[in-house]
TINU-110147 format. One line per 10 residues: number of its first residue (from 1); for each residue z negated, x, y negated of C-alpha. Coordinates in steps of 0.5 Angstrom, whole numbers. Example, Ala and Ser with C-alpha at 12.3 -4.5 7.8 and 13.67 -1.06 7.14 Angstrom:
1	-16,25,9; -14,27,2
***
This chain:
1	-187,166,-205; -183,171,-202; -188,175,-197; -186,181,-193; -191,185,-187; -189,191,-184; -192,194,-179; -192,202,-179; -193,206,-172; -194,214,-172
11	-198,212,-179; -199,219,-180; -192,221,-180; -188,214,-183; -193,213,-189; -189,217,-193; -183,215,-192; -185,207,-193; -189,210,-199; -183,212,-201
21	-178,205,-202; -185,202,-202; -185,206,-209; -178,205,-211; -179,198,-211; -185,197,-214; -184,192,-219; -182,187,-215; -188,188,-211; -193,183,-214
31	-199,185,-209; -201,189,-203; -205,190,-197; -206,196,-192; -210,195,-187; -211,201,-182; -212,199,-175; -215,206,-172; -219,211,-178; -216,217,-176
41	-211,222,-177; -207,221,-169; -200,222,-169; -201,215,-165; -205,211,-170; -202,205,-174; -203,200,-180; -199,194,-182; -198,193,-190; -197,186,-193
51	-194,185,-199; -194,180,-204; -186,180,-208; -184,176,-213; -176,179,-215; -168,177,-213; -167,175,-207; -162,181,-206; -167,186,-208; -173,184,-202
61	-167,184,-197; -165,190,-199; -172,193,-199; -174,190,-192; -167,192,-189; -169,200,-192; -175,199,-189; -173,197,-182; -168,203,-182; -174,207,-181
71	-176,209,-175; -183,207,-172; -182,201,-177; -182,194,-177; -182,189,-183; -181,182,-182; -179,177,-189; -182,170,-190; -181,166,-196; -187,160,-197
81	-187,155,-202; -191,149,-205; -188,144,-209; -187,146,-215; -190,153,-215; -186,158,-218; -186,166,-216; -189,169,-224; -185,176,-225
***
């Protein structure tokens, strides 16, 4: 199972830009997760995103590099598994 966070500082103004690869890529994301640490419309506010993959090794590193050309973003990659469990795209 390959997992990704994202951290996203100045919410407001990079939403949607993460929105957007995160979109681009929508059929290799199996489960999402936002959670917005402030409940407001500042500039200042972040959140993270946690994302469930399950694609080509390839694509998930090209999403993460995106992702992290991005300013105020931040995603990190972590690939877990369990014997004989298998990512079901």
């Amino acid at each position: 199972m390959d997992v990704m966070v994202i951290l996203i500082g100045h919410r407001v103004e990079s939403a949607v830009k993460v929105q957007s690869v995160l979109t681009e890529n929508g059929d290799i994301i199996k489960t999402r997760l936002g959670i917005n640490r402030e409940l407001s419309n500042d500039n200042e506010a972040s959140g993270f995103i946690f994302l469930e993959l399950c694609g080509e090794q390839v694509r998930i590193n090209q999403m993460c590099a995106e992702l992290n050309t991005l300013s105020e973003v931040k995603a990190e990659c972590l690939k877990m598994e369990l014997p004989g469990c298998s990512c079901q795209a």
